[in-house]
N, CA, C and O of each residue as an XYZ file, in Angstrom:
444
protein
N       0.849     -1.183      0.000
C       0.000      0.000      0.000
C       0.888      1.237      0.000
O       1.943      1.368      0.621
N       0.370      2.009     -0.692
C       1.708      3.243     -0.634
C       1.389      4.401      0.410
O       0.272      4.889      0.582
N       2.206      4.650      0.877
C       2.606      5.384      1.783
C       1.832      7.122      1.724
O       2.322      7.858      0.868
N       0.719      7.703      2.574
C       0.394      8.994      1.778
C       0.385      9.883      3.510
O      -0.037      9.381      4.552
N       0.745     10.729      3.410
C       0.834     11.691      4.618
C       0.207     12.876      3.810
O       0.565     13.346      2.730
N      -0.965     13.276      4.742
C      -2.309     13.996      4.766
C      -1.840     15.278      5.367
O      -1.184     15.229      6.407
N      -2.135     16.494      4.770
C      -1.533     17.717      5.085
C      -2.644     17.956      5.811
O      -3.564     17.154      5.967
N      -2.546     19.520      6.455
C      -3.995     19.470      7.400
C      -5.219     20.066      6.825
O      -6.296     20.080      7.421
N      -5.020     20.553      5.657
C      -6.358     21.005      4.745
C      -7.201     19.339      4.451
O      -8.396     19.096      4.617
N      -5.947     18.241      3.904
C      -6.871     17.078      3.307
C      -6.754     16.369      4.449
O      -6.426     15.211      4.190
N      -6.879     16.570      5.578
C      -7.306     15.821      7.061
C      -8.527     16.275      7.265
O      -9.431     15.464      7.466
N      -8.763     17.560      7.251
C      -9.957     17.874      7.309
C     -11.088     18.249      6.473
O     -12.127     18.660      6.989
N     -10.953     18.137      5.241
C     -11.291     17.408      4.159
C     -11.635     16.132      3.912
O     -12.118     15.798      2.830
N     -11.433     15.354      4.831
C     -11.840     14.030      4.725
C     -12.338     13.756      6.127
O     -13.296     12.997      6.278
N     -11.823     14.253      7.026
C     -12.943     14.269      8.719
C     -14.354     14.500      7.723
O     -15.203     13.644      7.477
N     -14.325     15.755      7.297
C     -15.672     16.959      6.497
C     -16.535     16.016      6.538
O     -17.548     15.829      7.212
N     -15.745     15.159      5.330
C     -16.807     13.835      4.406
C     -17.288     13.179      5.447
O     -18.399     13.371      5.942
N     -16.236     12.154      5.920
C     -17.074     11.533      6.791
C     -18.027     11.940      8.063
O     -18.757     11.092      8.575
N     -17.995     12.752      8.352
C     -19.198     13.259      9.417
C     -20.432     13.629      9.027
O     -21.523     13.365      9.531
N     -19.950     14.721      7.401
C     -21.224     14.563      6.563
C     -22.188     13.260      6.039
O     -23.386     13.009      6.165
N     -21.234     12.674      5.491
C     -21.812     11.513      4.649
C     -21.102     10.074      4.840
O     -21.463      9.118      4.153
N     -20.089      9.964      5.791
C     -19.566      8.699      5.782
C     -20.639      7.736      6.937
O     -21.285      8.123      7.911
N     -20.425      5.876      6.117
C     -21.246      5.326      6.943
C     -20.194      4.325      8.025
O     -19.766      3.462      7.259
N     -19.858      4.174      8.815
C     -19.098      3.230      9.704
C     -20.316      2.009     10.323
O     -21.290      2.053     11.074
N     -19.542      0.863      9.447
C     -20.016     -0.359      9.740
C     -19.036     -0.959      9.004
O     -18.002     -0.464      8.555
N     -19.665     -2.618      8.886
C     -19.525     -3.239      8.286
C     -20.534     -4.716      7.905
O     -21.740     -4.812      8.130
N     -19.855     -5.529      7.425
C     -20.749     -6.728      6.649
C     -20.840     -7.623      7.635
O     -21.345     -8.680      7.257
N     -20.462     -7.579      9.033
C     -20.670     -8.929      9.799
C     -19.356     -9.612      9.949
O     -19.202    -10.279     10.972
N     -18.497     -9.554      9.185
C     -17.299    -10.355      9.053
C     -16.130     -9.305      9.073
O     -15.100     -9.643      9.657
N     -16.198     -7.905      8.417
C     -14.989     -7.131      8.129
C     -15.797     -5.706      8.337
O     -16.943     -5.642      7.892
N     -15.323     -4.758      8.892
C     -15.376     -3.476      9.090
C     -14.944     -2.462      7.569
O     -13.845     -2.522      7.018
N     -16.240     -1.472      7.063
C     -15.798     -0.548      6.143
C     -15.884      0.871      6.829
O     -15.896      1.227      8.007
N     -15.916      1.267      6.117
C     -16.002      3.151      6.069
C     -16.385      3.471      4.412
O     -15.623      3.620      3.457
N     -17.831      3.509      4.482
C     -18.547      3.990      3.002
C     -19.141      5.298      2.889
O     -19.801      5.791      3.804
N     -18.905      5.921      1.700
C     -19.589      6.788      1.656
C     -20.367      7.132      0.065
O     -19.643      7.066     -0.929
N     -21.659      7.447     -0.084
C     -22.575      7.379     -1.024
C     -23.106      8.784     -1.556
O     -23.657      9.637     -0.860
N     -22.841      8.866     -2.904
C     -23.207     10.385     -2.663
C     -23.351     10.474     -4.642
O     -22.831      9.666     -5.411
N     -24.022     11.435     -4.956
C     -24.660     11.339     -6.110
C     -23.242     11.484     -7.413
O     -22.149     12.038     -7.295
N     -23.787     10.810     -8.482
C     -22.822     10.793     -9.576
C     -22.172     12.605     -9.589
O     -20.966     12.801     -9.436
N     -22.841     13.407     -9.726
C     -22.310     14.878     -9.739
C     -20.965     15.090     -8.805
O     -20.225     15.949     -9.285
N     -20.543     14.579     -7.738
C     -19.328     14.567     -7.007
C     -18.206     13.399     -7.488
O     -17.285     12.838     -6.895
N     -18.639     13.332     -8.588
C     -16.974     12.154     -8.869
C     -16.051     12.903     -8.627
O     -15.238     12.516     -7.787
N     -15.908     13.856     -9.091
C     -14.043     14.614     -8.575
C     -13.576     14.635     -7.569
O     -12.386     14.426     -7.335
N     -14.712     14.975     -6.520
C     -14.505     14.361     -5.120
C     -14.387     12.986     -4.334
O     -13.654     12.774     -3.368
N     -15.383     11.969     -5.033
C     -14.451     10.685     -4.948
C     -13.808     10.629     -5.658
O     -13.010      9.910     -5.057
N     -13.118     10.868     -7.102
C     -11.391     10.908     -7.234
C     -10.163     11.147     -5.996
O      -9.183     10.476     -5.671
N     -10.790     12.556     -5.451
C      -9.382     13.024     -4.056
C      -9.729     11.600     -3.766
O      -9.163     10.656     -4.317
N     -10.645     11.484     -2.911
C     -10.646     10.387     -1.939
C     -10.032      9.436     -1.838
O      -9.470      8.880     -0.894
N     -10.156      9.214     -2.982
C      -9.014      7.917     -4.126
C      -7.357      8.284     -3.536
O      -6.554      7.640     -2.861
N      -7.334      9.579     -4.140
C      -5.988     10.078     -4.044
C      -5.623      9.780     -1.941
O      -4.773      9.247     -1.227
N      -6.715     10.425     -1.822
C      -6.268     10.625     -0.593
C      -5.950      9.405      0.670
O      -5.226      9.438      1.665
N      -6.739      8.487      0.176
C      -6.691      6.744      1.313
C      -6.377      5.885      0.346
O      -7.240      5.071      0.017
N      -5.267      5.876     -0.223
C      -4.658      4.831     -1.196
C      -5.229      3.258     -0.793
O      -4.936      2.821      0.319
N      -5.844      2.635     -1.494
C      -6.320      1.231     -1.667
C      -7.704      1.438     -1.018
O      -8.264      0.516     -0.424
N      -8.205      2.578     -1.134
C      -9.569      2.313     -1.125
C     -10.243      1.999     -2.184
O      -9.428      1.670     -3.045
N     -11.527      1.912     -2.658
C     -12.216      1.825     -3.753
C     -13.633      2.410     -4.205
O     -14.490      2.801     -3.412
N     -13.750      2.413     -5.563
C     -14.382      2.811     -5.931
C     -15.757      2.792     -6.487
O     -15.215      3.653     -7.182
N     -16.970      2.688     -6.883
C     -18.084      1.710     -7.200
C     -19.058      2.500     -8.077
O     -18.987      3.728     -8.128
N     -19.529      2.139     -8.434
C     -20.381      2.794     -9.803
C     -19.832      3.138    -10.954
O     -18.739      2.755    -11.372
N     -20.617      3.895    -11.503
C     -21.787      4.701    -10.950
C     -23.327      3.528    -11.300
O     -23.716      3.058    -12.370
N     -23.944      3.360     -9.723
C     -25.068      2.980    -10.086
C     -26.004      3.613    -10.135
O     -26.091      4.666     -9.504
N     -27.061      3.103    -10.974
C     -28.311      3.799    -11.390
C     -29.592      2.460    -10.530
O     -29.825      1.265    -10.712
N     -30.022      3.332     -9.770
C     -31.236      2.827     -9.243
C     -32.092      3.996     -8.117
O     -31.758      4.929     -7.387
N     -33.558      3.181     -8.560
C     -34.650      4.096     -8.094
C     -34.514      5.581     -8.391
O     -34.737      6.393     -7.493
N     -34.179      5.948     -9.536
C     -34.117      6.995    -10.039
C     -32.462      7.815     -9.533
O     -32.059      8.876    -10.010
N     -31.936      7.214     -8.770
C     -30.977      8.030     -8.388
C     -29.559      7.084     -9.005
O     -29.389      5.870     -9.110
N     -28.820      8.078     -9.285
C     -27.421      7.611     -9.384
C     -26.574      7.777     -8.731
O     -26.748      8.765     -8.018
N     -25.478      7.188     -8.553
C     -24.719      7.451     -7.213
C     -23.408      6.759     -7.350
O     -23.520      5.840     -8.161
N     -22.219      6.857     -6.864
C     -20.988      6.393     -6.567
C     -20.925      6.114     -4.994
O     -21.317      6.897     -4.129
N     -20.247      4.605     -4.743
C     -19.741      4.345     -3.454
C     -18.452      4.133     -2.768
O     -18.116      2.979     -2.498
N     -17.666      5.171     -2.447
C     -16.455      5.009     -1.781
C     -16.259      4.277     -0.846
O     -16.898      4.626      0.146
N     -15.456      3.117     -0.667
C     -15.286      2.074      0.410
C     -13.784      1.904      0.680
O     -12.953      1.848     -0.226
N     -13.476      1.821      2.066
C     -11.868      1.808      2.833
C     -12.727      0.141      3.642
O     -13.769     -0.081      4.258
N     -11.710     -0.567      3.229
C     -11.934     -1.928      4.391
C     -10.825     -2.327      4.253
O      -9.946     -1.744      3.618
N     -10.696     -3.587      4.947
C      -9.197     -4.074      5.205
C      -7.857     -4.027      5.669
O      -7.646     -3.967      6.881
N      -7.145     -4.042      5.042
C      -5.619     -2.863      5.521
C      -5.472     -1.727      5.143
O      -4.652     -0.995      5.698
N      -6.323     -1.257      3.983
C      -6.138      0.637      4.208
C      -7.185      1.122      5.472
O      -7.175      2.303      5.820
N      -7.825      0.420      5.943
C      -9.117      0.645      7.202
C      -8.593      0.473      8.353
O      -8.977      1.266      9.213
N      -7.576     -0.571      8.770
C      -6.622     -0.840      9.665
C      -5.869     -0.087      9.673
O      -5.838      0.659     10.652
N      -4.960      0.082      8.667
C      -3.673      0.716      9.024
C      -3.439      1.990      8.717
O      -2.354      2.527      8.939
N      -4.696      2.733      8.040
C      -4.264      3.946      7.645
C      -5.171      4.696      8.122
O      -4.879      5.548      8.961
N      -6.638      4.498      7.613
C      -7.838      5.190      7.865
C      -8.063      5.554      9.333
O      -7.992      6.670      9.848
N      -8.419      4.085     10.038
C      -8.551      4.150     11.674
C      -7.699      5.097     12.334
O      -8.179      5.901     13.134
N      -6.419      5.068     12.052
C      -5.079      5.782     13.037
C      -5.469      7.032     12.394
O      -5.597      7.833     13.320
N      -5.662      7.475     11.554
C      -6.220      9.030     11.171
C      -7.354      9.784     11.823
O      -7.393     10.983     12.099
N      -8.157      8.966     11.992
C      -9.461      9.514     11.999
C      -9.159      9.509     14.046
O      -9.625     10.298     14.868
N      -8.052      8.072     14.325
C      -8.129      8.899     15.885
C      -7.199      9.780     16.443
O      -6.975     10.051     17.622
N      -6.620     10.242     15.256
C      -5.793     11.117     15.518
C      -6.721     12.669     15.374
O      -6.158     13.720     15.682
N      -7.376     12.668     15.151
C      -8.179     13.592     14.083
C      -9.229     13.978     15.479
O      -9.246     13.111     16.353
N     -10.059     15.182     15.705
C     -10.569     15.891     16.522
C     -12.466     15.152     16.442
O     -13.317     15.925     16.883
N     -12.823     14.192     16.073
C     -14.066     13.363     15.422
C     -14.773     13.750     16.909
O     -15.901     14.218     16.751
N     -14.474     13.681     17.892
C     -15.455     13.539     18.983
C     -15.881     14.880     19.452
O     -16.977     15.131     19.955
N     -14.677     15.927     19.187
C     -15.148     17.062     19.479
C     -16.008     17.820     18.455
O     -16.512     18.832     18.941
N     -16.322     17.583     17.098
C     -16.673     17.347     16.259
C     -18.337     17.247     16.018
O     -19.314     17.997     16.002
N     -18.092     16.182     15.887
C     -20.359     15.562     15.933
C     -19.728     14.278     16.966
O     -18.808     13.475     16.815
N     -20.805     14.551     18.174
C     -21.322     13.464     18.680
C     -21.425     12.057     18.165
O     -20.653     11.185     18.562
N     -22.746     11.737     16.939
C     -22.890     10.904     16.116
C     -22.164     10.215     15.628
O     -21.964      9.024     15.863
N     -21.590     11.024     14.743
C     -20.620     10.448     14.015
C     -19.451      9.782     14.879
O     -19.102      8.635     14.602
N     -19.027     10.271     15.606
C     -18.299      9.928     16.764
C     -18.291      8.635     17.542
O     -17.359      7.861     17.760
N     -19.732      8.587     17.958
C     -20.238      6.976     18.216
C     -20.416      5.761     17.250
O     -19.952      4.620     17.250
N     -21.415      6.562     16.282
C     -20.793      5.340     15.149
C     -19.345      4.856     14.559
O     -19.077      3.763     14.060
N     -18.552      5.903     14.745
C     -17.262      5.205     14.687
C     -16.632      4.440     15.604
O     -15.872      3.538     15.250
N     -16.864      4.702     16.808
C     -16.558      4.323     18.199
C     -17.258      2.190     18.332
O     -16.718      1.197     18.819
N     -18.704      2.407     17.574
C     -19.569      1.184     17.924
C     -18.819      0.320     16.588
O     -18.650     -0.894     16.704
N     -18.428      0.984     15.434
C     -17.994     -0.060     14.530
C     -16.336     -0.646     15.095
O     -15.951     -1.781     14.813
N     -15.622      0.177     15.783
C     -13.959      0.280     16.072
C     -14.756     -1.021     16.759
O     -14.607     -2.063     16.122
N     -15.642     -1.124     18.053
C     -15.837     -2.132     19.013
C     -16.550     -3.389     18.507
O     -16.270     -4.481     19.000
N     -17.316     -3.287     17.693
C     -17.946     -4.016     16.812
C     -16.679     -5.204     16.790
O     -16.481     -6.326     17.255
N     -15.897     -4.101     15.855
C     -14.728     -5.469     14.545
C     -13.716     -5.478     15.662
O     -13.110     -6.528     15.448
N     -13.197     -4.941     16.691
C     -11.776     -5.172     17.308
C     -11.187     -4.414     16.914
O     -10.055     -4.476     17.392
N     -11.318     -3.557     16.167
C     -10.218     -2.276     15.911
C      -9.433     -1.700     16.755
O      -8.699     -0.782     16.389
C-alpha cells in the first residue's frame, strides 16, 4: 500500500466527508467506512481515491431513479491507515454521532 501523509487542509477534508456523509459499519465479518453520494461529485471521490490509497471505488449505479458512486476503505487501508487518522483527528469534538458510530464499529470489529 503506498505510503500517503495527509496535510492538514486534506485531514480535514476528509474528517468533512465523513461526518457529513460517511457510513461506519460493516458486513458482519470485516469493518468498512462507506460513503454514497450522487454521480455529480466524482471529482470528489477521485481526491478520496488520491487521498486513502487502496480504497475503492463503485459505480456509478443507477437505481430508483438516483445515481450514485460508493467510496469504500476496508481491510488494511481501514486498519492501518484510515482508523489511526481519523483517531488522531478531533471526530469527537466534532459531531457526537458520528463519533459513536465510529466508536460502535472500532468495538464491533476489534479495531
Amino acid at each position: 500500500m503506498k505510503q500517503v501523509v495527509l496535510g492538514e487542509f486534506d485531514q480535514g477534508l476528509l474528517l468533512g466527508i465523513l461526518v457529513g456523509e460517511g457510513h461506519f459499519g460493516g458486513d458482519g465479518l470485516q469493518p468498512h467506512v462507506t460513503v454514497r453520494m450522487h454521480t455529480r461529485h466524482e471529482r470528489l471521490f477521485r481526491r478520496l481515491l488520491e487521498l486513502c490509497p487502496g480504497s475503492k471505488l463503485y459505480g456509478p449505479y443507477h437505481h430508483g431513479g438516483r445515481s450514485y458512486f460508493q467510496w469504500m476503505a476496508r481491510g488494511e487501508v481501514l486498519r492501518t491507515f484510515l482508523v489511526p487518522l481519523i483517531d488522531a483527528l478531533p471526530l469527537e469534538a466534532i459531531d457526537d454521532h458520528a463519533f459513536e458510530r465510529y466508536q460502535d464499529m472500532k468495538r464491533k470489529y476489534d479495531l
